[in-house]
C-alpha positions as CSV (number, residue, x, y, z in Angstrom):
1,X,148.1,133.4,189.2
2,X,146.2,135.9,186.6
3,X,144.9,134.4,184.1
4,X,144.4,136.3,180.5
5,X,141.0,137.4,178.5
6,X,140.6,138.0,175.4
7,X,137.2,139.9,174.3
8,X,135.8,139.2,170.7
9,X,132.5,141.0,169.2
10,X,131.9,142.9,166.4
11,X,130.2,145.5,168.2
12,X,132.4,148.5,170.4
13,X,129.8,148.8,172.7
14,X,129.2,145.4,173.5
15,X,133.0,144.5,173.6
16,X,133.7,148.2,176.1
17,X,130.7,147.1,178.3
18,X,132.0,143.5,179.0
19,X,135.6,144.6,179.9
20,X,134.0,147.4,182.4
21,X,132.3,145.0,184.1
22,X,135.0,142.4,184.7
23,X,137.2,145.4,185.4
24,X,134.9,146.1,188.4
25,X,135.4,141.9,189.6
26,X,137.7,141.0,192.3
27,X,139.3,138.1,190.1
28,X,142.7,137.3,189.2
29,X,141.9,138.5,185.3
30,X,143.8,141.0,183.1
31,X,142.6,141.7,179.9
32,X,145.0,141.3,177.5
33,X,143.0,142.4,174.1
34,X,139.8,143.2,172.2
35,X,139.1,142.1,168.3
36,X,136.1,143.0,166.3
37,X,136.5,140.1,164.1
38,X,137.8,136.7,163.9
39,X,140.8,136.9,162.0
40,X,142.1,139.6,164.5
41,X,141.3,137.4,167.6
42,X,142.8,134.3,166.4
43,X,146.0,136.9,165.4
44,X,145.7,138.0,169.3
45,X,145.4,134.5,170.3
46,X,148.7,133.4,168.3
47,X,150.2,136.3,169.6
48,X,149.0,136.7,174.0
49,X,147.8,133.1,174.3
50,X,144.5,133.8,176.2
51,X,143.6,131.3,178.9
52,X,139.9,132.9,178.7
53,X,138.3,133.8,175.4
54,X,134.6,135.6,175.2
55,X,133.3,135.8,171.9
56,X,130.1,136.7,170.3
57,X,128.6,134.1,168.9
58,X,127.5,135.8,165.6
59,X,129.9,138.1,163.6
60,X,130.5,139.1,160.1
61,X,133.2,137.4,157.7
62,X,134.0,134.2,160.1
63,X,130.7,133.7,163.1
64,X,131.4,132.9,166.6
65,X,132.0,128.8,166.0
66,X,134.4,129.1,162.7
67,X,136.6,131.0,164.9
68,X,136.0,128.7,167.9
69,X,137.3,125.9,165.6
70,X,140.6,127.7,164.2
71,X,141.1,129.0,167.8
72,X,140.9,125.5,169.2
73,X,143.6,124.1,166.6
74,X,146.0,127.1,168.0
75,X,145.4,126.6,171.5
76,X,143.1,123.3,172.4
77,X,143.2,124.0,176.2
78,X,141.5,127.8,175.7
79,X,138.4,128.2,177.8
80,X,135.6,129.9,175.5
81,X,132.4,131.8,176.9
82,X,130.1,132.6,174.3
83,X,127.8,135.3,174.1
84,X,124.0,134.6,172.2
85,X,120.5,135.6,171.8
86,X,117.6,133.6,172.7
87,X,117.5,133.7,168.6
88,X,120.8,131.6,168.3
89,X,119.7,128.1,169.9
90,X,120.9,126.2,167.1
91,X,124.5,128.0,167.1
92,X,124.7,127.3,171.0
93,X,123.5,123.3,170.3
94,X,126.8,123.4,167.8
95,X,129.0,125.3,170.3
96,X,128.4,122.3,172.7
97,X,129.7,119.9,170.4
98,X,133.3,122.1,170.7
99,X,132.8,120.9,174.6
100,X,131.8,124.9,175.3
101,X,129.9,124.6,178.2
102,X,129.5,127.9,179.2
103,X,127.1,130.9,177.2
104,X,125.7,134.3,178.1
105,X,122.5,135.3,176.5
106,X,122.4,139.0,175.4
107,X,122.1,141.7,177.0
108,X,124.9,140.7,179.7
109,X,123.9,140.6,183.1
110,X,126.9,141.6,185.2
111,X,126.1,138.9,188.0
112,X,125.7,136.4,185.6
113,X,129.1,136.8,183.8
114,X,130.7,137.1,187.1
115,X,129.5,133.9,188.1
116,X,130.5,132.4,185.0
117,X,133.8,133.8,184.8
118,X,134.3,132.3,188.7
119,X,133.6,129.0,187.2
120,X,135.5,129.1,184.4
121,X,138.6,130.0,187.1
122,X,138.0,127.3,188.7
123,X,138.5,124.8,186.0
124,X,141.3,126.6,184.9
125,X,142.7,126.5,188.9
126,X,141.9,122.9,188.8
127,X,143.6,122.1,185.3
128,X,146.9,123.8,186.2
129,X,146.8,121.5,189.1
130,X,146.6,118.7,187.1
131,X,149.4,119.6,185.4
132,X,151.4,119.7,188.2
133,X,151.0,116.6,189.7
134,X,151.7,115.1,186.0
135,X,155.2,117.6,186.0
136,X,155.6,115.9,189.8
137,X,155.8,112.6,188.4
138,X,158.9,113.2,186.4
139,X,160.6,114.7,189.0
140,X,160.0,111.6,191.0
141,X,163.4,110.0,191.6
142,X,162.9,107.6,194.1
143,X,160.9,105.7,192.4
144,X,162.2,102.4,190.7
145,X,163.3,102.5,186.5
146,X,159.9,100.7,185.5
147,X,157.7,102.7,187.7
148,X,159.7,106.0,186.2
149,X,159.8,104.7,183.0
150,X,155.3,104.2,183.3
151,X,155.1,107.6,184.8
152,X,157.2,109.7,182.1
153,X,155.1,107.4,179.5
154,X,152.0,108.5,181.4
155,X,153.0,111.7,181.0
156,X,153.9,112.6,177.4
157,X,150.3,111.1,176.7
158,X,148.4,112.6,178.9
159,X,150.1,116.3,178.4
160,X,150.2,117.7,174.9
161,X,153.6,119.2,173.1
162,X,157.2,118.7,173.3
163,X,157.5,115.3,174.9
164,X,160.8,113.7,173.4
165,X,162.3,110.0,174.3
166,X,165.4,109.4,175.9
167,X,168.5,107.4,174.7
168,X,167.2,104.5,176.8
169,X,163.6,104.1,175.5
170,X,165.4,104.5,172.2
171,X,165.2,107.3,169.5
172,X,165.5,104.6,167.3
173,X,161.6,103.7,166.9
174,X,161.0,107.1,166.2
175,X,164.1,107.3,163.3
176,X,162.9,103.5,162.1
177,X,159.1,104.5,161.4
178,X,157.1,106.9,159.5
179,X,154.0,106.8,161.6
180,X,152.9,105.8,165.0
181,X,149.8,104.7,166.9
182,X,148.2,104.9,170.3
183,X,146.3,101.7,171.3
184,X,144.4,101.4,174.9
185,X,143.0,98.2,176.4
186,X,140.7,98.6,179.2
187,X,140.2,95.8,181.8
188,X,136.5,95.8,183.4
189,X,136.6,96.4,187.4
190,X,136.8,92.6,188.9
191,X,137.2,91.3,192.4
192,X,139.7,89.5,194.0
193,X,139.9,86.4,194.9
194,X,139.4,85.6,190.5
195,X,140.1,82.4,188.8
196,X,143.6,82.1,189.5
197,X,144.0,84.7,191.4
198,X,144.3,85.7,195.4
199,X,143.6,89.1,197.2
200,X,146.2,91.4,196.4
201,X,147.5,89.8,192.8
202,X,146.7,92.8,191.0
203,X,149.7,93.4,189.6
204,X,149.7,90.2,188.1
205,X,146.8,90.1,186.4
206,X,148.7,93.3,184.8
207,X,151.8,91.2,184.2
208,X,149.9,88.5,182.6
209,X,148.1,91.4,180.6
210,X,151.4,93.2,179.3
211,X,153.3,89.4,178.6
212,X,150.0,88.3,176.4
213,X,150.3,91.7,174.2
214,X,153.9,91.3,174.5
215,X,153.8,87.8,172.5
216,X,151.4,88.9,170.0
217,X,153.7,91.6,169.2
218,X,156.4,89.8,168.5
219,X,154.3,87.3,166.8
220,X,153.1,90.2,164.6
221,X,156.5,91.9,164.2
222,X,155.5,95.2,165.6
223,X,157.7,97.7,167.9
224,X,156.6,99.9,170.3
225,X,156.0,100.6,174.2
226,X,154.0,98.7,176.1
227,X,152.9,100.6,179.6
228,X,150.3,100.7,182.7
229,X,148.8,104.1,183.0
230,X,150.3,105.7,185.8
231,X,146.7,107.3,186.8
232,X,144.5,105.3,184.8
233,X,145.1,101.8,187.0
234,X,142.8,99.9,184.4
235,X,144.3,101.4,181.4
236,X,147.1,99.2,179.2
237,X,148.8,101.4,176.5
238,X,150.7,100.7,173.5
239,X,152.5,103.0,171.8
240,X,152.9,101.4,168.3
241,X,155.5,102.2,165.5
242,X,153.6,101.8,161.7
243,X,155.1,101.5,158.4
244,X,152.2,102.3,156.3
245,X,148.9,103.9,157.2
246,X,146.8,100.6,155.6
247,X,148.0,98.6,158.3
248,X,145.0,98.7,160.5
249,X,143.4,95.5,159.2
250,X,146.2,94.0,160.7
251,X,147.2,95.6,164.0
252,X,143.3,94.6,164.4
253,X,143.8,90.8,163.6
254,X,146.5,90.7,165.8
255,X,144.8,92.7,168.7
256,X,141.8,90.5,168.4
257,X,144.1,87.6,169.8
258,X,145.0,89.9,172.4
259,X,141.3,90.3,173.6
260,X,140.6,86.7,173.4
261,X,144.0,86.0,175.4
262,X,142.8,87.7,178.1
263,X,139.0,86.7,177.7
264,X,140.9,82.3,178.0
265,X,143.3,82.9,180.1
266,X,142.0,85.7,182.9
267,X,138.9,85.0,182.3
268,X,138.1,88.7,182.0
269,X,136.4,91.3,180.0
270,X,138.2,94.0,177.9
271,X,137.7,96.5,175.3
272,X,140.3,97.7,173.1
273,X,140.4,100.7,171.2
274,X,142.9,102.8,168.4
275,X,143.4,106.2,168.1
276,X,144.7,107.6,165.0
277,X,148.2,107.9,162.8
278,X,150.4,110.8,163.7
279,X,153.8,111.0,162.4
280,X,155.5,112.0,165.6
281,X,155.8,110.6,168.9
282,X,155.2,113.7,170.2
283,X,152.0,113.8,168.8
284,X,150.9,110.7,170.4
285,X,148.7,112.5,173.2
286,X,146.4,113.6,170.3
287,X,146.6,109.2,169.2
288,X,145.6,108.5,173.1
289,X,143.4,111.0,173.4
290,X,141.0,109.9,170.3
291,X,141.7,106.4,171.6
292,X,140.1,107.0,174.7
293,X,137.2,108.7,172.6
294,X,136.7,105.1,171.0
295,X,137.1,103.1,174.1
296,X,133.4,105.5,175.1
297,X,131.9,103.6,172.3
298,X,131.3,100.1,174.9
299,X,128.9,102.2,176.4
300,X,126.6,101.4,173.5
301,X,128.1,98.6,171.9
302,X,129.3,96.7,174.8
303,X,133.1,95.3,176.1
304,X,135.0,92.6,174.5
305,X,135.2,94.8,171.4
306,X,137.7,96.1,169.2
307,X,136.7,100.1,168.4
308,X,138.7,101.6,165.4
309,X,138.6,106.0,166.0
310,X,138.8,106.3,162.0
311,X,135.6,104.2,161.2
312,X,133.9,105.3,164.5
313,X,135.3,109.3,163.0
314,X,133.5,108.2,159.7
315,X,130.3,107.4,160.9
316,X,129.7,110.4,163.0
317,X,131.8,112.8,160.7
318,X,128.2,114.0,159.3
319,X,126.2,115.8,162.0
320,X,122.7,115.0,162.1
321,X,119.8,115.5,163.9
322,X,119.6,113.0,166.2
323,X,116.6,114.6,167.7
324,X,114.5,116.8,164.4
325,X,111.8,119.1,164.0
326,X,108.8,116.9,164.9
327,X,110.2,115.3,167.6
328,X,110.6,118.8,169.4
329,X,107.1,119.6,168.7
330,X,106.3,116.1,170.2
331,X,108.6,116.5,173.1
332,X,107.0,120.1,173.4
333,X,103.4,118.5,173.2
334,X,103.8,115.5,176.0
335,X,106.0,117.9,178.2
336,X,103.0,120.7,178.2
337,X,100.4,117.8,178.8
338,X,102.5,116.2,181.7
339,X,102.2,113.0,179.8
340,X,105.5,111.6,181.5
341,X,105.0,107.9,180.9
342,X,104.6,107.9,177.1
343,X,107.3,110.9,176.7
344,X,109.8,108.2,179.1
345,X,109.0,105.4,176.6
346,X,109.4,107.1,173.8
347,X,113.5,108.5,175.1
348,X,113.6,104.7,176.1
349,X,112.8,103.3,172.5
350,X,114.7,106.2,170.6
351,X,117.9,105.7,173.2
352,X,117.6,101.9,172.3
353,X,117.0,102.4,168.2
354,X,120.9,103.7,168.6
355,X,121.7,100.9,170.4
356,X,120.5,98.5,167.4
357,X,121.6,100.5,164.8
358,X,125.1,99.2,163.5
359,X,126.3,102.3,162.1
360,X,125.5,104.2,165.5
361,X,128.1,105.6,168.0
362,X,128.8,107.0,171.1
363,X,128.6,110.2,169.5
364,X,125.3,109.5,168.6
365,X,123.8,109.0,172.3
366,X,126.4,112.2,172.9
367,X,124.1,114.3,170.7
368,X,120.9,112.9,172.1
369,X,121.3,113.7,175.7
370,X,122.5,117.2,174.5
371,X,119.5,117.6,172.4
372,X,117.6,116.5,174.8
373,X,118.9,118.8,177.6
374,X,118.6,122.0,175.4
375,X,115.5,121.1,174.4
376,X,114.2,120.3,178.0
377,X,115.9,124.0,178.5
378,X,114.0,125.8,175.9
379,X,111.1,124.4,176.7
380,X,111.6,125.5,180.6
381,X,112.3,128.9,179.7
382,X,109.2,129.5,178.7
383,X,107.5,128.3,182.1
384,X,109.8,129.2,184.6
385,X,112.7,130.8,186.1
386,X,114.2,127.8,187.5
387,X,115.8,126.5,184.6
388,X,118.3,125.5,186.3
389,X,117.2,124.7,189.3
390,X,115.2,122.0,187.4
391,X,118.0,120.4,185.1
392,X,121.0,121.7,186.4
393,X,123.5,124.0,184.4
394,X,125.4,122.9,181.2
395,X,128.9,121.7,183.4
396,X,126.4,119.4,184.6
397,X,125.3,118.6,181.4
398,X,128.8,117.6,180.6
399,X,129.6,115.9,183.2
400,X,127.3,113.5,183.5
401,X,127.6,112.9,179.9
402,X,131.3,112.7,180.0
403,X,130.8,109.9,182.6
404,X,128.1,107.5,181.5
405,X,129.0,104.1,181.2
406,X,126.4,102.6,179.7
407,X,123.3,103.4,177.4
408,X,121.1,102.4,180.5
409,X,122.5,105.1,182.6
410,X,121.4,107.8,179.7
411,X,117.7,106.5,179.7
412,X,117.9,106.9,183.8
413,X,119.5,110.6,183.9
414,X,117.3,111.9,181.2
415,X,114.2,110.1,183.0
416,X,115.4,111.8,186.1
417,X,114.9,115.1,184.4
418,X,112.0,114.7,183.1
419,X,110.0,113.1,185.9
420,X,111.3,116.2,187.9
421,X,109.6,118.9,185.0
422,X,106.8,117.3,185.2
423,X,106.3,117.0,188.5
424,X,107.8,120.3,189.5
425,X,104.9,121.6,186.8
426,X,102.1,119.7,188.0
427,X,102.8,121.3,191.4
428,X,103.0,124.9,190.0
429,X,99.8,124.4,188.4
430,X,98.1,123.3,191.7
431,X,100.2,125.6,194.1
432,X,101.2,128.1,192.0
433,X,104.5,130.1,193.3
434,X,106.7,133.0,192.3
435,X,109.3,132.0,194.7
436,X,110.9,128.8,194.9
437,X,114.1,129.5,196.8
438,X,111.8,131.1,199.3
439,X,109.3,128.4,199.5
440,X,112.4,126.0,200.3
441,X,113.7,128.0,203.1
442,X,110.2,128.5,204.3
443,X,109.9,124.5,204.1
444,X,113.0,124.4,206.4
445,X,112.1,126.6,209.0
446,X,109.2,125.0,210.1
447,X,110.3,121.2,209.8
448,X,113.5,121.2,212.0
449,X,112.4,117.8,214.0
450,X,112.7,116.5,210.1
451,X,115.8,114.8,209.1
452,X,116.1,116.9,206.1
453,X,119.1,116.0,203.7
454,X,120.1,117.9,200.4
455,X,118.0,114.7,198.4
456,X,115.4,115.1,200.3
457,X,115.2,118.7,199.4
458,X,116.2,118.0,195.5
459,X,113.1,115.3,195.4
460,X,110.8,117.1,196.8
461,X,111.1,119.9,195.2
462,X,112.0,118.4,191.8
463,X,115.0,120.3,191.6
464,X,119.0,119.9,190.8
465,X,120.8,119.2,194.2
466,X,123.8,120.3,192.9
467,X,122.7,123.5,191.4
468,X,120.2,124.2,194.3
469,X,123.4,124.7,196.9
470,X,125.1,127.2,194.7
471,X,121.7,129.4,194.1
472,X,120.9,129.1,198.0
473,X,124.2,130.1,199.4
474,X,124.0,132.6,196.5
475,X,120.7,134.2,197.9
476,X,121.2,133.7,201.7
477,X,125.1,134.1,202.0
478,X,125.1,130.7,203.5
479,X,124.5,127.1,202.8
480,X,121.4,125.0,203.1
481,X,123.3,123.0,205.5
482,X,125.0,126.3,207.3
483,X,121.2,127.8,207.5
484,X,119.8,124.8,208.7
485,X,122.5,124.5,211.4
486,X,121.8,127.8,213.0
487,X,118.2,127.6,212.7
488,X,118.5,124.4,214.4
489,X,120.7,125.5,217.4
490,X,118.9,129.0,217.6
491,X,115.8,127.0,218.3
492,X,117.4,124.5,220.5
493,X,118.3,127.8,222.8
494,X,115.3,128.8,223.1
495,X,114.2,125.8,224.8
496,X,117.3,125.4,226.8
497,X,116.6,128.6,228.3
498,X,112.6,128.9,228.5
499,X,111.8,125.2,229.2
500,X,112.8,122.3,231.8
501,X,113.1,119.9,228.8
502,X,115.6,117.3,228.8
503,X,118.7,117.3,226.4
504,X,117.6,114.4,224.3
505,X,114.2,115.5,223.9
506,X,115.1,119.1,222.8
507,X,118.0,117.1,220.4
508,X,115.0,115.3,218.6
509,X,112.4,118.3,218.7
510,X,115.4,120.3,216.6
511,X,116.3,116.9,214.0
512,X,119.5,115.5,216.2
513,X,118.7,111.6,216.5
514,X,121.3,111.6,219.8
515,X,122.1,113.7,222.3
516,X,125.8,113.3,221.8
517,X,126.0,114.4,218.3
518,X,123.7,117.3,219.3
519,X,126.0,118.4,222.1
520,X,128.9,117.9,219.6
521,X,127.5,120.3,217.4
522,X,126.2,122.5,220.0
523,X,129.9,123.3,221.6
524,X,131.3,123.4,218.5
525,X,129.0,126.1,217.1
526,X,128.5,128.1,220.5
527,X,131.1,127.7,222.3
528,X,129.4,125.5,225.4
529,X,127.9,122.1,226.2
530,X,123.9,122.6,226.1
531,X,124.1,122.1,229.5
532,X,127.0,124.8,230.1
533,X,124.5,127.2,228.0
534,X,121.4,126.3,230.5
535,X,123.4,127.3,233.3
536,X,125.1,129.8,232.3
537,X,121.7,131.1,231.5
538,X,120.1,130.4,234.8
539,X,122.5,132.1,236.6
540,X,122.4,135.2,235.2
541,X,118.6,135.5,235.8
């Protein structure tokens, strides 16, 4: 399916020359508009609905993020590309707090936006996927009423817009209150055989979950749905209706006997988390989604927790530098030095200062390993094309961040990067080398009898496994793993022709640990058995 662009920059040049270049792209775009200023892209944007926006990150009368923001509220699931200069590292460290995790620096490189834009398809490919399988579950009639009743639940929370109840969940919650609230309680992976409970009990541990909210509610006098995420297995979810917008203080004393309920009776650890007021029900996604946001906040203040969104929301409404000017010029000074151990203790001691700090948040260690990335980033460009390479690109950058689930795992990712700049450094400085891509493949082509893996390659060379199979397929036309194989075999020929050696031997001389799986690959690749090659071979001389 095409999906639409909208181009944004102030300058007519700059804004022609990007939509000739993705004119000349074999992808499924059409450009549907081009604004020299914010007010007429977010007009465009109200009026085509862009799936792809590039903007320029500076402009006159509203810059690159104030229309980012506006845009966002029109359309939150818009994919932005921005376009900076190597002078606008601050705006881009602010554009990654908007979750944009994909920039251009000026002039555009026609490669490079191609590249980009391919990615960006790709998420968009993926999220209309998504989608689907959450529009399949409400066509699902098979199912039984409580499984259809989790799923369509599932689904108004997890899709945003026009959601609406049916007669038999009951308008009546929505006509009875003014407000509502999305509340998620998240069970911590256990093992079965538990306490009470045998192999396969799993659903009633949830039971047992869902009947202990289930009192307190009606202890409490509250209304609502009570549901197991559909897709989320370890997700509980209760769609509360609120009269007034003070009652946190006690939807929280109440949901603390839900969290020692379970910690008695199940003898298992949960955290539980609000999102915030909306005065529809179809607004709720927006309630789940920021209650999810909350539930993050374990992974620096623990489980067994109750996390509020609107105190959380307070305490990181004010952005500040987690990471200021002298501790770049100190980061700078111990990166350039190769002084790895005291720059590791000191992301250890600052990563553990947010840990001990009561008025610190998720969002907090959020803005640290972003800082900390960008800043690894500046610094590389400086020494080395193979930014990237090093630290990986700024999806991975998200998603790694996205998916931490603990503090610990923050001080291990950004230790992994570091150890690899320094390294990878130390090694330029000894055996200095323009071409690292080329130093790789020339590393493969003479250890073939080595049983070389993508790791191996990524810690040797102190580089970004993930990143390093895009740029080599990207350079050879092939992957690693694709070269490797046919440098491999190509070898293994030549033997099998020009020598009397014996399968297995030539198998380990070429990296194969058995003969087998060396023939396997062998047929599969040429066609014939090894030994169906030799002969074949022999009798034509």
């Amino acid at each position: 399916m095409t999906m639409k662009v909208l181009i944004l920059d102030d300058e007519t040049i700059q804004r022609k020359g990007i939509i000739a270049k993705i004119q000349t792209y074999a992808l499924p775009l059409m450009i549907i508009g081009e604004a020299g200023d914010g007010e007429e892209g977010l007009q465009l944007i109200k009026q085509e609905m862009p799936d792809i926006v590039i903007t320029d990150i500076r402009m006159p009368e509203m810059n690159g993020l104030d229309f980012i923001e506006q845009a966002l509220e029109q359309n939150p699931q818009i994919f932005f590309i921005i376009v900076s200069g190597y002078s606008d590292f601050e705006y881009a460290k602010r554009a990654m707090k908007y979750g944009i995790s994909d920039y251009i620096l000026k002039p555009v490189d026609e490669i490079e936006l191609h590249h980009v834009l391919s990615k960006v398809i790709l998420k968009i490919e993926a999220m209309r996927r998504n989608l689907g399988v959450m529009n399949k579950l409400k066509q699902d009639n098979e199912l039984n009423r409580e499984s259809l009743r989790k799923q369509y639940l599932t689904r108004m929370i997890q899709t945003s817009g026009n959601a609406v109840f049916t007669a038999e969940d009951n308008t009546d919650i929505q006509q009875k209150y003014p407000y509502f609230l999305a509340i998620v309680l998240e069970l911590e992976s256990f093992k079965l055989p538990h306490h009470s409970f045998r192999a396969g009990d799993e659903h009633l541990i949830w039971f047992a979950v869902e009947n202990i909210m289930s009192d307190q509610m009606k202890q409490a006098s509250c209304e609502g749905f009570i549901f197991q995420h559909a897709i989320h297995q370890n997700e509980m979810v209760y769609l509360l209706g609120v009269s007034h917008l003070n009652e946190n203080l006690a939807i929280k004393e109440w949901l603390a006997n839900v969290l020692q309920g379970v910690n008695r009776c199940l003898k298992l650890d949960v955290t539980i988390a609000l999102g915030s007021f909306v005065d529809q029900m179809a607004l709720m996604q927006q309630s789940y989604q920021l209650a999810k946001l909350s539930i993050r906040n374990k992974m620096l203040k623990g489980t067994n927790q109750i996390y509020d969104y609107s105190l959380i929301h307070a305490q990181a409404s004010s952005r500040h530098n987690v990471i200021n000017d002298h501790d770049e010029r100190l980061l700078f000074k111990l990166l350039s030095d190769g002084n790895e151990t005291a720059l590791l203790d000191w992301v250890e001691q600052r990563i553990k200062q947010l840990v001990e700090t009561p008025s610190s948040t998720y969002v907090h260690l959020d803005w640290f390993c972003v800082d900390m990335y960008l800043l690894m980033r500046k610094f590389l460009i400086e020494k080395t094309k193979d930014t990237d390479l090093l630290i990986g690109e700024m999806d991975d950058l998200q998603f790694w961040v996205q998916n931490l689930l603990s503090w610990k795992d923050a001080i291990k990712q950004i230790s992994k990067q570091v150890s690899q700049i320094t390294a990878f450094l130390a090694k330029k400085a000894n055996y200095p080398s323009k071409d690292l891509m080329g130093e790789i493949k020339r590393y493969l082509d003479s250890n073939l009898h080595a049983p070389i893996s993508l790791q191996l390659i990524a810690d040797r060379f102190y580089i970004n496994p993930t990143y390093f199979s895009r740029r080599f397929k990207d350079n050879y036309g092939q992957s690693y793993s694709e070269y490797l194989t046919k440098l491999r075999l190509d070898k293994a020929s030549e033997w099998l022709i020009g020598t009397n050696l014996k399968i297995q031997e030539i198998a380990e001389l070429v990296g194969y640990e058995g003969a087998a799986y060396f023939s396997n690959v062998f047929k599969k690749e040429r066609g014939f058995s090894p030994n169906e090659f030799r002969q074949k071979h022999q009798m034509a001389k």
